[in-house]
C-alpha positions in Angstrom: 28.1 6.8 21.3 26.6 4.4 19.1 22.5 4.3 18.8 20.9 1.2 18.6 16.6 1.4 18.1 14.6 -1.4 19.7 10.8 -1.3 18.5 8.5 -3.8 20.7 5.1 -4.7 19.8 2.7 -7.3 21.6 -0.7 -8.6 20.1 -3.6 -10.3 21.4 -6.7 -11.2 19.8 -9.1 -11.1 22.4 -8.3 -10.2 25.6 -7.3 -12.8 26.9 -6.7 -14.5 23.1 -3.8 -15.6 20.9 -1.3 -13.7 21.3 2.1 -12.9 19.8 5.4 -10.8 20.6 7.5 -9.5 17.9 10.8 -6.9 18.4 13.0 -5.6 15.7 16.7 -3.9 17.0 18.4 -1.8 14.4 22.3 -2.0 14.7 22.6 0.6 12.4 24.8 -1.6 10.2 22.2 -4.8 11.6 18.8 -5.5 11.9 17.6 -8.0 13.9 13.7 -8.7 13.3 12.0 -11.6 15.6 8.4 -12.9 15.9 6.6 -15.7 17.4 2.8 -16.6 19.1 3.3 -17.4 22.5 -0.4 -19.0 23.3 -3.2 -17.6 24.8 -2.6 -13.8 27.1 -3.7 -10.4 27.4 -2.4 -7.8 25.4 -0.6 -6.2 28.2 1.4 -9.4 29.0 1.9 -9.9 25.5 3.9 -5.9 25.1 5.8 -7.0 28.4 7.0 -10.2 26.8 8.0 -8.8 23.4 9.9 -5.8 25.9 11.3 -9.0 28.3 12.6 -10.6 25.2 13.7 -7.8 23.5 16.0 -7.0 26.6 17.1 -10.7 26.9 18.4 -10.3 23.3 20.3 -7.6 24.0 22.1 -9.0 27.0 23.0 -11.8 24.5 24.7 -9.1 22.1 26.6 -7.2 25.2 26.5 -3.6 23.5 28.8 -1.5 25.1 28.7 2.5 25.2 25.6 2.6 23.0 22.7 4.3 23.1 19.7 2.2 23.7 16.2 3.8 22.3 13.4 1.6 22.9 10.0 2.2 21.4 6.5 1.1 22.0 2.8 1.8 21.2 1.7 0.6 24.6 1.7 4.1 26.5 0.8 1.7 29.8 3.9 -0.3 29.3 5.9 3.0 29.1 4.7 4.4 31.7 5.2 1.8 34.2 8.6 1.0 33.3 9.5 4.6 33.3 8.0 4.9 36.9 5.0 6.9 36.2 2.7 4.3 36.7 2.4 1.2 39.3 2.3 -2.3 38.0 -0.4 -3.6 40.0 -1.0 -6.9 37.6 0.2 -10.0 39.4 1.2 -12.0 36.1 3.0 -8.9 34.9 5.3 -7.9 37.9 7.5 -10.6 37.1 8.2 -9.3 33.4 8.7 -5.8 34.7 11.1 -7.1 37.4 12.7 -9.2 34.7 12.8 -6.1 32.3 14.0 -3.6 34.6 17.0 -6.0 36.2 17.7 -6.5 32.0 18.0 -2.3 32.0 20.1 -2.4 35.1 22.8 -4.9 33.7 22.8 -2.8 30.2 23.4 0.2 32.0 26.4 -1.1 34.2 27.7 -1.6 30.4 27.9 2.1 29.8 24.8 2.0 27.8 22.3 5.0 28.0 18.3 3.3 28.0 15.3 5.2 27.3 11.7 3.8 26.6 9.4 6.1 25.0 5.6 5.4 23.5 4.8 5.9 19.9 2.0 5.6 17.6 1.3 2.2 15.9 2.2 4.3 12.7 6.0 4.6 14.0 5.8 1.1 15.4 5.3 -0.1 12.2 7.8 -3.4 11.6 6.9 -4.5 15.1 3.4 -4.4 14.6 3.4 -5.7 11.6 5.7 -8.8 12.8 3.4 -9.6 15.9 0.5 -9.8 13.3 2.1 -12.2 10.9 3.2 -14.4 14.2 -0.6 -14.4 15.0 -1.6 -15.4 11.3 0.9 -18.3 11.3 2.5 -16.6 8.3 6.0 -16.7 9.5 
């Protein structure tokens, strides 16, 4: 089973502030790298989208039989999508219904999913992506 790594990172300056979303999905033989500002948000709706969009992505490159590894520094993000945690935001249940439906239809593929939280340090490209969106230095 093939692994693909998808590392999501949202960014907010302020809370709310400008914010950006920025994902990077290693093929293995592929990386895909994207970043852009998305206007004024929390940082917590910011993760979701960079997660939403992530997921959208992937739907767009139908992996079949792969195994999906998504990574995160936002522990909260994490552990709502992995059931642990309620979403009780309003303006985020819609990206977490989005995100999970996105999980469903790349698991009727035959793909294995699993979202863990890391450290900033091991979220490195993503962070550092969602950054330069927010500097206007892509």
């Amino acid at each position: 089973m093939k692994r693909i790594s998808i590392h999501t990172d949202g960014a907010a300056r302020g809370n709310p502030g400008p914010a950006s979303v920025a994902y990077v999905i290693n093929l293995g033989d592929d990386v895909i790298e994207e970043a852009e500002p998305i206007g004024s948000t929390t940082n917590n709706q910011a993760e979701y989208r960079a997660m939403r969009q992530a997921c959208e992505k992937l739907l767009e490159l139908s992996p079949e039989q792969a195994d999906l590894q998504f990574f995160s520094d936002s522990e909260l993000m994490v552990k709502q999508l992995n059931g642990e945690y309620r979403v009780k935001d309003a303006k985020i249940q819609p990206h977490y219904a989005a995100i999970q439906s996105s999980l469903a239809q790349l698991r009727a593929r035959g793909n294995r999913t699993n979202i863990a939280a890391v450290r900033r340090a091991l979220n490195k490209r993503a962070d550092e992506l969602a950054n330069l969106a927010l500097d206007g230095k892509l």
